[in-house]
VMD Tcl script that draws the C-alpha trace (Angstrom):
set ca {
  {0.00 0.00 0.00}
  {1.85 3.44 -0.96}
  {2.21 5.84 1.63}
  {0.62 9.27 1.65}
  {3.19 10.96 -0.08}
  {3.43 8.01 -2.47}
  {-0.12 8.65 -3.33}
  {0.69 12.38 -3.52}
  {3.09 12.21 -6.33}
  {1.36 10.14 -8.28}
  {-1.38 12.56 -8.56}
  {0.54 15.31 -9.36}
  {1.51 13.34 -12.45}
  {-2.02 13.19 -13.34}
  {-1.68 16.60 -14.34}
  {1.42 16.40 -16.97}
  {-1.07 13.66 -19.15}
  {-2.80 14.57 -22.22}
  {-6.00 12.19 -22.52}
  {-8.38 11.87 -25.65}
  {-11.56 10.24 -25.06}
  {-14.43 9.28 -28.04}
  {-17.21 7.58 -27.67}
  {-21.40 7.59 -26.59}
  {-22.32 10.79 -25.17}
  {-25.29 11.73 -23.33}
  {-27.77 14.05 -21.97}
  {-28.58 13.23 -18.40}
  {-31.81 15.20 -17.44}
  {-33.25 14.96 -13.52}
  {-36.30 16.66 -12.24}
  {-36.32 16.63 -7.97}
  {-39.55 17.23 -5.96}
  {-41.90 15.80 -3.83}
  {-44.78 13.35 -4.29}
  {-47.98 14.71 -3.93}
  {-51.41 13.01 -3.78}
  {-54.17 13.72 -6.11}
  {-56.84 11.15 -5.26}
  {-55.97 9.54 -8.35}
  {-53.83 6.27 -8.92}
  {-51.29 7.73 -10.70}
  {-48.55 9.48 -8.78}
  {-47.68 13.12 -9.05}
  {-44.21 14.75 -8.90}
  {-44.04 18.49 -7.31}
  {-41.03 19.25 -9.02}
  {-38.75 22.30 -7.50}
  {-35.35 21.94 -9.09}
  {-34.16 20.20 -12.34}
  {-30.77 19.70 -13.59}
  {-28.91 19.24 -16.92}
  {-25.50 17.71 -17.75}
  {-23.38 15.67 -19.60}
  {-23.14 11.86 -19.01}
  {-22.00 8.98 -20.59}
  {-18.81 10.00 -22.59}
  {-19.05 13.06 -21.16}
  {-18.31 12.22 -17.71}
  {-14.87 10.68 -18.62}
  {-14.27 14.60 -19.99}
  {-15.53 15.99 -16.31}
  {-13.71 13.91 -14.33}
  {-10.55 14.83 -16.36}
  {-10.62 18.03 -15.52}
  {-11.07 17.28 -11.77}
  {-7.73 15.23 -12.23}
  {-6.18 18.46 -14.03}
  {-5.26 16.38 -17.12}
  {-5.53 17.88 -20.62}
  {-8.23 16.37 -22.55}
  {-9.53 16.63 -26.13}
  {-13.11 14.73 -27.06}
  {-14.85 13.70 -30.04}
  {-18.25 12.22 -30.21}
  {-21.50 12.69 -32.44}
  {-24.94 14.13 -31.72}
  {-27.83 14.90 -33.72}
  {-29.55 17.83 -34.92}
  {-32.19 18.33 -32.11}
  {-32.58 20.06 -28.83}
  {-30.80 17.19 -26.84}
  {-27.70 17.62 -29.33}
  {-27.99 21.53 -29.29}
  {-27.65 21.30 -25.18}
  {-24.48 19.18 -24.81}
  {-23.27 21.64 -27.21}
  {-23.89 24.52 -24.83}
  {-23.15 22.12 -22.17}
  {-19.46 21.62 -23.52}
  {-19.25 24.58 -24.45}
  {-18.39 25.27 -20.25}
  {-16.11 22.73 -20.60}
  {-12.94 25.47 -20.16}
  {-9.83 24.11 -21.59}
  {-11.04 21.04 -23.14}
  {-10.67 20.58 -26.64}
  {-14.23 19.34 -28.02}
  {-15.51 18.48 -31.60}
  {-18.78 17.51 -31.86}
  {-19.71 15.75 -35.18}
  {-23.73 16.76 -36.05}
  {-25.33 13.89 -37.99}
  {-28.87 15.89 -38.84}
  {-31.19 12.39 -38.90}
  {-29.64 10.90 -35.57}
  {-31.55 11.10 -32.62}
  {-29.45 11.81 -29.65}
  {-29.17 9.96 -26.81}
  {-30.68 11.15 -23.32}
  {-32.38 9.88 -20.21}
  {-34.70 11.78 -17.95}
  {-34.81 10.82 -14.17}
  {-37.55 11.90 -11.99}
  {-36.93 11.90 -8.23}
  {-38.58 12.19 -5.01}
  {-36.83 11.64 -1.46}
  {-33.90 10.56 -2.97}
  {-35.60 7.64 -4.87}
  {-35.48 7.08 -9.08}
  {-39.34 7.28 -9.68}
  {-38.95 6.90 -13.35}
  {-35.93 7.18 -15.53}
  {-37.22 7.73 -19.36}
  {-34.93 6.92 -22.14}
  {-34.34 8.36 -25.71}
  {-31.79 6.09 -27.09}
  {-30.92 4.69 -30.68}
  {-27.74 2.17 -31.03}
  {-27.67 2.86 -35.00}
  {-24.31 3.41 -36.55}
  {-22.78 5.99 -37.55}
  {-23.28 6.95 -41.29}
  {-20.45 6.62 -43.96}
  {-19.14 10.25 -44.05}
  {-19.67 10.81 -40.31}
  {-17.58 7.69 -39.80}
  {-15.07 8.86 -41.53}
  {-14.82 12.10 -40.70}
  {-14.40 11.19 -36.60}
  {-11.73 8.43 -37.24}
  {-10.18 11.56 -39.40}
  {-10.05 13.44 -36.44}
  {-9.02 10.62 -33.78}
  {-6.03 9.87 -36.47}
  {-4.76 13.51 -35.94}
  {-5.44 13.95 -32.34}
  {-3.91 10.63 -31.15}
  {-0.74 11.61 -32.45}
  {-0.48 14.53 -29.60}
  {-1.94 12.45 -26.37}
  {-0.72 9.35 -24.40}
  {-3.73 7.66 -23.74}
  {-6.89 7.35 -25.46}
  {-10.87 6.66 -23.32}
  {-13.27 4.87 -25.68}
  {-15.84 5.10 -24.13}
  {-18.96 3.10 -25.53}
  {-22.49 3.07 -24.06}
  {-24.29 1.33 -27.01}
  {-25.68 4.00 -28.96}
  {-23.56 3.41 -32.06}
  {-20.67 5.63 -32.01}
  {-18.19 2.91 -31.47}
  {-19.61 0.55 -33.37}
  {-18.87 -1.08 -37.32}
  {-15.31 -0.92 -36.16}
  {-14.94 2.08 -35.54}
  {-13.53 1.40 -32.11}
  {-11.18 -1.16 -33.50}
  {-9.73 1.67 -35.48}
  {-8.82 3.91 -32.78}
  {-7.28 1.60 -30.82}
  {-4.87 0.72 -34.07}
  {-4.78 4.44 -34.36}
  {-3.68 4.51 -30.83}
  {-0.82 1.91 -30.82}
  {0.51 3.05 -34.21}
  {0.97 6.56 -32.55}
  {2.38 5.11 -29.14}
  {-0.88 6.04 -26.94}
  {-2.28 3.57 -24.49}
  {-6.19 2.67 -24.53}
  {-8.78 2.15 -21.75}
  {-12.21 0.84 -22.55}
  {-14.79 0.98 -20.46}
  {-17.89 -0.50 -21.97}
  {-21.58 -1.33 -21.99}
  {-22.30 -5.36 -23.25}
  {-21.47 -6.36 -26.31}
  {-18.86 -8.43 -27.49}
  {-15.64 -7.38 -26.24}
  {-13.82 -8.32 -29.11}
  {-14.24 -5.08 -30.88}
  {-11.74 -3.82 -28.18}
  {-8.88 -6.44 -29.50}
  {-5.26 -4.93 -28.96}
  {-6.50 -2.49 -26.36}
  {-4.06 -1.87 -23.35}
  {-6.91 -1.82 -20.68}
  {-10.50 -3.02 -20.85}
  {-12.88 -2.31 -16.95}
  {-15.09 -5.18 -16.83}
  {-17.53 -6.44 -13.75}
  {-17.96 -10.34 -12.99}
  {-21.24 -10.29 -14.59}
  {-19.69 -9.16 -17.78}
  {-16.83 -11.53 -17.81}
  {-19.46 -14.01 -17.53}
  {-21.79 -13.13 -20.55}
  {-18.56 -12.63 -22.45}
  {-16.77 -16.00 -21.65}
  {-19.43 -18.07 -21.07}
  {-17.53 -19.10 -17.58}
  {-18.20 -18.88 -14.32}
  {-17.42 -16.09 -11.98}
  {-19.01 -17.14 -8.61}
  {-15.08 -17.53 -6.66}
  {-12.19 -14.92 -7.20}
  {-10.26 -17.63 -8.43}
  {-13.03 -18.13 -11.41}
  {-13.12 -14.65 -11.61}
  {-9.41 -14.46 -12.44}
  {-10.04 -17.17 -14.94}
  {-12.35 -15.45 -16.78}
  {-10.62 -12.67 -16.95}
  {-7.62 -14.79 -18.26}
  {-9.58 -16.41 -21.05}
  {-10.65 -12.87 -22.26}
  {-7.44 -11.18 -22.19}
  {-5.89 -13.83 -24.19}
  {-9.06 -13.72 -26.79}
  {-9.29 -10.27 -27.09}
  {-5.11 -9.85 -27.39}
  {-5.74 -7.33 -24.58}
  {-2.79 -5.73 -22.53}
  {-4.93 -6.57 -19.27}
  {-7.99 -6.11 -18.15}
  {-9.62 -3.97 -14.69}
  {-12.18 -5.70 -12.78}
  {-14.35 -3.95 -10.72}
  {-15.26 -6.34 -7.42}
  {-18.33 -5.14 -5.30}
  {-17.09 -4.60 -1.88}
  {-14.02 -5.75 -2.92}
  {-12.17 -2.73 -4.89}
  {-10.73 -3.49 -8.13}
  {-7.83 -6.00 -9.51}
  {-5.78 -5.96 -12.54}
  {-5.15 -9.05 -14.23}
  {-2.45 -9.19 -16.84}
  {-1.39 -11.37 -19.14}
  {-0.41 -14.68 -17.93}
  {-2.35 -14.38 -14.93}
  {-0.71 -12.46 -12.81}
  {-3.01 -10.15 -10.50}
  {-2.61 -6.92 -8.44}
  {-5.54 -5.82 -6.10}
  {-6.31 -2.78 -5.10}
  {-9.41 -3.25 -2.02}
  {-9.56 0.12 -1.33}
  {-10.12 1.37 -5.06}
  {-13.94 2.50 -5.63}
  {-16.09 -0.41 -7.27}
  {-16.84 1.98 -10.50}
  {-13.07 1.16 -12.23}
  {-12.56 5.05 -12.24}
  {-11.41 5.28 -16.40}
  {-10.63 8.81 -16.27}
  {-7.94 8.17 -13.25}
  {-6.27 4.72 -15.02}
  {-6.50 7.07 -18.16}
  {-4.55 9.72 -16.63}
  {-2.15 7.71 -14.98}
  {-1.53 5.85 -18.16}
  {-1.54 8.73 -20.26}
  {1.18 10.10 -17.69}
  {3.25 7.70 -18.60}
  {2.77 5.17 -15.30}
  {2.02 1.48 -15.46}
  {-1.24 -0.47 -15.20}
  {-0.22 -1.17 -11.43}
  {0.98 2.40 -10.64}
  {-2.60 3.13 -12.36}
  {-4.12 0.92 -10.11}
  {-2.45 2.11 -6.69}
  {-3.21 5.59 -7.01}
  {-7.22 5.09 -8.59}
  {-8.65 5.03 -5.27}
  {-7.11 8.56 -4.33}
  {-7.64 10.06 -7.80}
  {-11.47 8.59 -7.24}
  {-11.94 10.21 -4.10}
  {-10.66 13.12 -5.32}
  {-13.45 13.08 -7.96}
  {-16.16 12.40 -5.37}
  {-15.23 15.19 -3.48}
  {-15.79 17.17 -6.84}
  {-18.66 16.21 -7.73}
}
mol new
graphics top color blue
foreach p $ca { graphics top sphere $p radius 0.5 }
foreach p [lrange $ca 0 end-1] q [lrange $ca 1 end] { graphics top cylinder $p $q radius 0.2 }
display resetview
C-alpha cells in the first residue's frame, strides 16, 4: 500500500497527461420534488429543481478536468434540442478541446430521471444504437487519427448508442498503438472483441461471464475469466471492478494486483490519466482510489 506521499506524487503526475476520449455521449436530465397526492392512482411529482448535464462520454471529460489532465473529445450528436444542449453544455467545458460531429437524422441519446426523497421514480430513455453513417464515420476516425498523435492515452468510451460501433472502435485503438498512446475501454455489453489490442478493458464479474461463457461465482473463477478474455481479445490486461471488494488488474499470464480500497466503478478517467502520464497499469491501479476520491469530493 503506498504511503501518503506516495499517493501524492502520483497525482501530481495526473496533471502532466494529455487524454483523448471518443465515444457515446449523453444528456442526463433529472427533475427533484416531492410526491404529492391527487386522489388519483397515478402518482404526481411536485417538481422544484431540475438539472442538466453531460453523461456517458461526457463524464470521462468531467472527471478529467477534476484530475487536471488535458483532454480533447470527439463524439456525435444529432440535430435536435438534446444535441444543441451538450453543445452549450461543452461549451463550459474550459480548456477542453471538443468536436462535436452533427449527424442531422440521428436522434441523440438522453435519459430523464424523476426523483422524489432521494428515490429514481422513473428514468425515461431516448436512445438509438444505430451506426454511424459513412461520411460521419469517416470524418471522426479523421479526427481521432490527428489527435492521437499529440496524447498518451486514449478513453473509448462506448455506451451502445452506435458511435463505437462497425469498427470504428477497433480503429482507434490501431490508431492509438501506431501513434504510441495507451487505450482504456470501459464499456456497456457487447462483445468485447471489438476492443482487440486495447491496453486496458474495466469489466464487472457479470460481464466476464456473458462474455466468456464461464463462471465467476469464486475470485479464483473470476481471475479465470478474466484470463480467457485477455488472451481472446489480445488485450494488454484487463480492470475488474469487485463489489465490496475494490478493483484487480489481471495481466497477461495471470498475474493479479488488487487494489481493495479502489472505488467499485473502475474510475477510467484516473487509469486514463495515470496511463496517459506515462505510469504502469499497477501504478494506475495504486493511485485510482485517491484520484477517485478526489473526484467524489468534486462532484
Amino acid at each position: 500500500m503506498p504511503d501518503d506521499s506516495d499517493l501524492t506524487a502520483l497525482l501530481a503526475r495526473l496533471k502532466s497527461a494529455r487524454v483523448l476520449c471518443v465515444g457515446d455521449v449523453m444528456l442526463d436530465r433529472a427533475a427533484f420534488g416531492t410526491l404529492v397526492p391527487d386522489g388519483g392512482a397515478m402518482p404526481v411529482l411536485s417538481v422544484e429543481s431540475e438539472t442538466r448535464r453531460i453523461s456517458g462520454a461526457g463524464r470521462v471529460l468531467r472527471d478529467l478536468a477534476v484530475l487536471g489532465a488535458a483532454a480533447s473529445f470527439v463524439s456525435v450528436v444529432g440535430n435536435d434540442d438534446a444535441g444543441r444542449e451538450i453543445e452549450r453544455l461543452m461549451a463550459d467545458e474550459a480548456g477542453a478541446e471538443i468536436h462535436l460531429l452533427v449527424q442531422p437524422d440521428r436522434r441523440t441519446a438522453s435519459r430523464s430521471r424523476f426523483v422524489a426523497a432521494g428515490r429514481t421514480l422513473l428514468r425515461a430513455d431516448h436512445e438509438s444504437a444505430a451506426p454511424l453513417g459513412p461520411y460521419i464515420r469517416e470524418d471522426l476516425l479523421r479526427l481521432a487519427r490527428e489527435l492521437v498523435t499529440t496524447h498518451g492515452a486514449v478513453v473509448i468510451s462506448d455506451h451502445g448508442q452506435g458511435v463505437l460501433t462497425e469498427g470504428v472502435a477497433l480503429e482507434i485503438i490501431k490508431a492509438a498503438r501506431e501513434a504510441g498512446a495507451r487505450t482504456v475501454v470501459a464499456a456497456e455489453g457487447g462483445d468485447p472483441i471489438r476492443y482487440r489490442g486495447a491496453d486496458l478493458l474495466t469489466a464487472t464479474p457479470r460481464e466476464l461471464a456473458q462474455a466468456t461463457g464461464m463462471p465467476v461465482e469464486d475470485r479464483g473463477a473470476v481471475i479465470a475469466a478474466a484470463g480467457a478474455l485477455i488472451d481472446r481479445c489480445a488485450l494488454g490486461g484487463l480492470l475488474v471492478s469487485r463489489p465490496g471488494a475494490g478493483m484487480a488488474l489481471v495481466e497477461p499470464g495471470g498475474a493479479v494486483f488488487a487494489e481493495p480500497d479502489a472505488a467499485d466503478d473502475p474510475g477510467v478517467a484516473v487509469v486514463a490519466a495515470a496511463l496517459g502520464a506515462g505510469l504502469p497499469p499497477r501504478a494506475a491501479l495504486r493511485v485510482a482510489a485517491a484520484g477517485n476520491r478526489l473526484i467524489s469530493t468534486a462532484k
